[in-house]
N, C-alpha and C positions, 0 to 999 in steps of 0.2 A: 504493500500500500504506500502509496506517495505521501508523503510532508507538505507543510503547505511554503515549503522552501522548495523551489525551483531547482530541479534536480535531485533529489532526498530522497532516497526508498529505505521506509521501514524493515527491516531483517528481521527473519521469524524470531531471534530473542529478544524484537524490539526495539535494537537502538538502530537509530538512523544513520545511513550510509550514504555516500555518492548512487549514482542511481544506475551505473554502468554495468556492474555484475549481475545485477539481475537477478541477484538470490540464487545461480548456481553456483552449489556447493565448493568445486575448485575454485570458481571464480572470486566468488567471496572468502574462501582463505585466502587468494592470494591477494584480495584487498586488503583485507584485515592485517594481516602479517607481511608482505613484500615491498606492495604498492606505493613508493614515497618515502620508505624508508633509507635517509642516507645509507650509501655503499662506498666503503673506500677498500674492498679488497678486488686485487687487480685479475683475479682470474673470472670475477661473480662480476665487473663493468666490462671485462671482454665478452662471458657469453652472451651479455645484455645485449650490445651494438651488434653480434652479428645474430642473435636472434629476431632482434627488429628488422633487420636487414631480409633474414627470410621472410618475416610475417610481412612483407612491401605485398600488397595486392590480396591479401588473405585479414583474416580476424587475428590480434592475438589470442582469443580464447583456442583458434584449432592450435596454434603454436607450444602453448602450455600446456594441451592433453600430450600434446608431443614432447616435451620436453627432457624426460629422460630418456626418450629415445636419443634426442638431437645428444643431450651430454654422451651417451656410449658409444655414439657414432664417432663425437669428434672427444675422445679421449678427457670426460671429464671439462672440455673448453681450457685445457693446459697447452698454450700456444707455444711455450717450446717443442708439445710432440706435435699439435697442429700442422706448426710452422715446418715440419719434416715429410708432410704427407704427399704423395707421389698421387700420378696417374692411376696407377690401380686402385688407388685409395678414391678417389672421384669415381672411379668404376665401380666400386665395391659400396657406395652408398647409392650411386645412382640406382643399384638393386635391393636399395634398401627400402622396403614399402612404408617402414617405422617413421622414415620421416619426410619433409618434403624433399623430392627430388629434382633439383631443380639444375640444373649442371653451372648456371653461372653464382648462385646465391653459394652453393659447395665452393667453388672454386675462388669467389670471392671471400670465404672462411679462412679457407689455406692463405691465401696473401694476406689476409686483415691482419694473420697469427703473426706472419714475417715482419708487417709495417708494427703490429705493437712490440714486439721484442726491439725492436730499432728506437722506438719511443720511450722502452724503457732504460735503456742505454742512455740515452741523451739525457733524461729529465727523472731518471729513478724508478719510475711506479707512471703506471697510467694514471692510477686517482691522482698523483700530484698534476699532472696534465689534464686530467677534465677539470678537475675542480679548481683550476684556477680563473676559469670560466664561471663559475658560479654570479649568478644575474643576482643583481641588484633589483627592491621591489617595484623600480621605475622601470625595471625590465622583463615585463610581464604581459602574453598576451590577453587584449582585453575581450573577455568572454559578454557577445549581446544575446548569444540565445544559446538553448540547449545543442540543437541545430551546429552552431559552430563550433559549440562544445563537444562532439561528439567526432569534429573531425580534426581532430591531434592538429592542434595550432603551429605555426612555426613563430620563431621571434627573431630577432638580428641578431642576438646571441649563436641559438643554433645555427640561424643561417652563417655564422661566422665560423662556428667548430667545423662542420659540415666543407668549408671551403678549406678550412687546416687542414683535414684528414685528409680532403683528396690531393693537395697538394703532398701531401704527405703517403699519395700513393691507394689508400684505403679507397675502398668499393663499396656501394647500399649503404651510402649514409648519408641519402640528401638530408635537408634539414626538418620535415616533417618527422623523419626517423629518428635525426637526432632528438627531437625536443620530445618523443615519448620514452626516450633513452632518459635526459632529464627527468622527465616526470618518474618515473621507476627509480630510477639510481637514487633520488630524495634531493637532488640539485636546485629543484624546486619544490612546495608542499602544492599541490593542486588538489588536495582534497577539498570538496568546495563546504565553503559555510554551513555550519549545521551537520557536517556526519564527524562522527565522536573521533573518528581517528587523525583529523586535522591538527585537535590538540596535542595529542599524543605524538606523531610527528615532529610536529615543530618544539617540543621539549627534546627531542632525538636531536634533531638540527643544533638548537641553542647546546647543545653538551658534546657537539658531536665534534673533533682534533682535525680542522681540517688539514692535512699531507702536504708536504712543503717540497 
């Protein structure tokens, strides 16, 4: 049942959520517990960006029934073994029914794995690299309806990360992908007004170290 806050779905225990999950069950743990929560560990922001990257043209809810298919596929999303995978290895998921088969979204995994080891050479850790992007609250897109709410905003932030990466070689990460990579990783809190976990976030955030 809806809230009389725009956007707000009641959850069968009652408290009021974003309205995106829909009250299924994965969907809703993974609001509950994922969704917004800052992330500074660099193998759990890699599989993030090249999971979005697959989900370009799809739902993420089909991506997350998939999900541990996708981690056993690509070794856990541990870009040093990634970053070693061969032709056979593109052959050998492409016969993979477990997850999306997609030969450029595969093949853009394996290179993403090689451009973050490079990134993390230069600057330590990828969290010290995303997060030093972190938007400021004047850096926020402005939500007029549900409607646009529902189609993963971009902002000149992302649009700016989204131009680093590909200078920097990385594949599927225009910046609509980037900014729902933001919103996941907890770089921004986008849970909207009114669902219980916005607070709870944003005390994660105000406590959270951000990587240097």
């Amino acid at each position: 049942m809806a809230t009389e806050n725009a956007g707000i779905l009641d959850g069968p225990d009652g408290k009021a959520r974003c309205f995106w999950h829909g009250n299924l069950p994965d969907y809703l743990h993974y609001h509950d517990h994922e969704w917004g929560r800052p992330v500074t560990d660099d193998r759990r922001l890699f599989e993030k960006i090249c999971l979005e990257g697959f989900q370009s043209g799809l739902s993420w809810l089909t991506i997350l029934r998939k999900r541990e298919n996708f981690r056993e596929a690509f070794a856990g999303f541990d870009f040093d073994k990634v970053a070693l995978f061969t032709e056979e290895d593109v052959e050998r998921m492409l016969g993979n029914a477990d997850i999306i088969r997609h030969r450029g979204k595969i093949v853009s995994t394996i290179n993403n794995a090689k451009r973050a080891r490079e990134m993390i050479d230069e600057f330590g850790s990828l969290a010290a690299w995303f997060w030093k992007f972190e938007p400021g609250p004047d850096e926020r897109p402005e939500i007029v309806d549900l409607a646009h709410l529902r189609a993963n905003p971009t902002t000149a932030v992302s649009v700016r990360i989204s131009k680093e990466l590909k200078k920097r070689g990385w594949s599927f990460v225009g910046p609509t992908t980037v900014y729902a990579f933001m919103q996941a990783m907890g770089l921004v809190n986008d849970h909207l007004e009114g669902c219980y976990c916005r607070a709870e976030v944003e005390k994660e955030r105000e406590r959270l170290k951000r990587p240097k």
